[in-house]
C-alpha positions as CSV (number, residue, x, y, z in Angstrom):
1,X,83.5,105.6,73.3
2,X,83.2,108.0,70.3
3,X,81.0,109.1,67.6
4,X,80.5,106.3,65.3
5,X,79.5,108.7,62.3
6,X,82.3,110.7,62.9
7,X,85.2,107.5,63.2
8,X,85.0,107.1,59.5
9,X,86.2,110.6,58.5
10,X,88.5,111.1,62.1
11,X,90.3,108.2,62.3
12,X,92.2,108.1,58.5
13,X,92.4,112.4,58.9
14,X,94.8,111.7,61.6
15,X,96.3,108.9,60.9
16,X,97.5,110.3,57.0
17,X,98.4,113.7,58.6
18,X,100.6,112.0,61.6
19,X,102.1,110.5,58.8
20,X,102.8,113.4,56.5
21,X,103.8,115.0,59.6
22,X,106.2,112.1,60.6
23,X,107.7,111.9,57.2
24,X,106.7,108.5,57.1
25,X,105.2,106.5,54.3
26,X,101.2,105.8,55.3
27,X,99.6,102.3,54.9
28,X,97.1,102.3,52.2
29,X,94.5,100.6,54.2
30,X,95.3,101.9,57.9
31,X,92.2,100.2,58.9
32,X,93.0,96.2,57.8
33,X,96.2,96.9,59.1
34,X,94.5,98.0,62.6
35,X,92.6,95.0,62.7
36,X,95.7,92.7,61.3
37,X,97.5,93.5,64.0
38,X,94.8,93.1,66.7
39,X,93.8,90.1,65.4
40,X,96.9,88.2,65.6
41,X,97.9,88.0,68.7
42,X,95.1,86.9,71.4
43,X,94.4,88.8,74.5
44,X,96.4,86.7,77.0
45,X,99.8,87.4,74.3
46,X,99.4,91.2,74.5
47,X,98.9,91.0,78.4
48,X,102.2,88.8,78.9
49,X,104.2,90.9,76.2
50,X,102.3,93.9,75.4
51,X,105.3,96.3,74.1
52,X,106.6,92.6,71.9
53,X,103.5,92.2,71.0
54,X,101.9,96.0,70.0
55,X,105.3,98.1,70.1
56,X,105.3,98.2,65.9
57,X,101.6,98.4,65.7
58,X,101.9,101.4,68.3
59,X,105.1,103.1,66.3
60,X,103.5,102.4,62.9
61,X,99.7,103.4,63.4
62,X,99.1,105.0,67.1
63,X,101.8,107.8,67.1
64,X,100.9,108.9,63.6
65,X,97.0,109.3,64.9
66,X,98.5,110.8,68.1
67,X,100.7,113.2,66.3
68,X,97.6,114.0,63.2
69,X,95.3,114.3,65.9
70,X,97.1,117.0,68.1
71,X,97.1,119.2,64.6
72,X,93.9,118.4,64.0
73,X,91.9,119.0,67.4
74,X,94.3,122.1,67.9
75,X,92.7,123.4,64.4
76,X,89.7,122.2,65.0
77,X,89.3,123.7,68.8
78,X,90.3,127.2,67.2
79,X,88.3,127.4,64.8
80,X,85.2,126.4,67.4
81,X,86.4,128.0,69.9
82,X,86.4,131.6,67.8
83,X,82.7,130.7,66.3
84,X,81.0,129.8,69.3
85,X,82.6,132.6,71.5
86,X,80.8,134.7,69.0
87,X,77.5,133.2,69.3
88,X,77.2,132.8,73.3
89,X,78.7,136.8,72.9
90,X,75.5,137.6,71.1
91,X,73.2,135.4,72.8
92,X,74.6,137.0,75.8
93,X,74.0,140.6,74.1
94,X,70.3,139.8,73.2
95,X,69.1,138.6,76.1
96,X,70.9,141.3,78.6
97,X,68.8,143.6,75.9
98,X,65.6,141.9,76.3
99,X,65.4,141.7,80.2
100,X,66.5,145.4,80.4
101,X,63.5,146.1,78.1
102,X,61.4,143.8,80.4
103,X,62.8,145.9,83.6
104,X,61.8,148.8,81.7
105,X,58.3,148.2,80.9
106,X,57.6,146.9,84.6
107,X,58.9,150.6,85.8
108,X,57.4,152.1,83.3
């Protein structure tokens, strides 16, 4: 389940960045290789065999976009997390301001 708007732009960010990370050299088409690999072997293969079967695939594409994407979400979740603090802060700010003026008008 994701964002399909958001895959096209997430999934190569990670995988290129795991890899610069890694030291490793990055397929130029990450994507035909994902669906090389999946596509060769059928499902009943990868259930007798799985680490045969998706061990390389898993060293050569998933722990790049595992390691790209712990940079990336930890980035990303700072960033968010420093903006939005700020706005629920002030949202927070105005309306405690506006019901004390609402208190204030009933009393007065």
């Amino acid at each position: 389940m994701g964002n399909p708007w958001t895959f096209p732009i997430i999934l190569p960010a990670t995988y290129y960045v795991g890899c610069w990370l890694l030291g490793v050299s990055a397929a130029d088409d990450f994507l035909a290789q994902i669906n090389d690999t999946l596509g060769r072997y059928s499902l009943m293969e990868i259930l007798r065999s799985p680490l045969d079967t998706l061990g390389p695939f898993l060293q050569a594409t998933i722990l790049p976009m595992f390691i790209g994407g712990l940079l990336l979400g930890s980035v990303v979740w700072i960033i968010l997390y420093w903006v939005l603090e700020k706005l629920v802060r002030e949202y927070k700010h105005k309306r405690y301001l506006k019901r004390a003026a609402a208190v204030k008008r009933r009393r007065g």
